[in-house]
N, C-alpha and C positions, 0 to 999 in steps of 0.2 A: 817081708816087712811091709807095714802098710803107712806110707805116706801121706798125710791131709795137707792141702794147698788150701790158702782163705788167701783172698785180695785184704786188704784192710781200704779206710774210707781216704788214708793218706796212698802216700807211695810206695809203704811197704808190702809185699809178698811174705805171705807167715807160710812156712815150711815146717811143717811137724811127723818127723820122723816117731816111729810108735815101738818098742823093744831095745832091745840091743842094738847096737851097731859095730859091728865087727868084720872080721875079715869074710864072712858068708854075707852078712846084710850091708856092709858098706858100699856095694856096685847098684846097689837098688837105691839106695840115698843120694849116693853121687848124679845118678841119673835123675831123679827127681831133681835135683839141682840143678843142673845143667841144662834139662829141658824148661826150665822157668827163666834162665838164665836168655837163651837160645829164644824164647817169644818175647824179648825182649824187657825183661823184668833185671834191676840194675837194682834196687836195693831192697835183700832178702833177712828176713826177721825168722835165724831158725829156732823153733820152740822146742828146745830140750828135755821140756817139762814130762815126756812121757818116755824117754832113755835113761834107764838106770845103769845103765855102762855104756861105754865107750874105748875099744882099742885104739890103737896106733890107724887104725886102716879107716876109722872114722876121723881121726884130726886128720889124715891125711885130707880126707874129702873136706874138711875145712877150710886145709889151707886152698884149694883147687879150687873153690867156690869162690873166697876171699879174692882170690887171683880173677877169675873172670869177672866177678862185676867190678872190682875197681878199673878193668882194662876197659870196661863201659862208662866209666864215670859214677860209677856208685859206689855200692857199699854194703857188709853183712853184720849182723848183730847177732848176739849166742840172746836166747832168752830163756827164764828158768831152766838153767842147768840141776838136776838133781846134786848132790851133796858127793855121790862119787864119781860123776863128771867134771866135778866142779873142780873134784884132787888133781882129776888128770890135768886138766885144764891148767891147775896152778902147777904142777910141777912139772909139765912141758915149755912152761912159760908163755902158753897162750893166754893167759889175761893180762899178756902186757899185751898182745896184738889185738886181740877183738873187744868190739863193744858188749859189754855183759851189761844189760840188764834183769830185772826181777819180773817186768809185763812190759805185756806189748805196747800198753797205754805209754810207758816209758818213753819209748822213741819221737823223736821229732817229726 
């Protein structure tokens, strides 16, 4: 799985995972996460825009992401979720927990 990191001109760190994300590509995601997390990066903007699914083993890595930068004083954002992430997403009930936006420009 191929991860791209972009600083943005604010405080966000864009994280864009590229395929699927599932139980084989979710430890490669997580890690990218984690190490952005780990050089101390607190609010992560991850771009969905190029995942067109997403298991259990991906929201996992959400919520795990979610968890270490709030333990920093930050925070993560879902951005362009494709249309069948987006189901998962609703019917896990994670868009009552993250910030969904549509672009990156979106964020504060």
């Amino acid at each position: 799985m191929q991860v791209d990191i972009t600083p943005t001109p604010g405080k966000w760190i864009v994280v864009a995972p590229q395929g699927r994300v599932d139980g084989h590509t979710a430890p490669d995601f997580e890690t990218a996460c984690q190490a952005q997390v780990a050089r101390g990066a607190h609010w992560l903007a991850l771009d969905l825009g190029g995942v067109p699914y997403m298991s259990s083993a991906g929201l996992r890595v959400l919520l795990a992401t979610l968890k270490a930068v709030k333990a920093q004083g930050g925070g993560l954002a879902l951005v362009r979720p494709q249309a069948g992430v987006r189901e998962v997403l609703e019917i896990s009930g994670f868009l009552n927990i993250f910030t969904v936006v549509g672009n990156i420009s979106d964020l504060a």
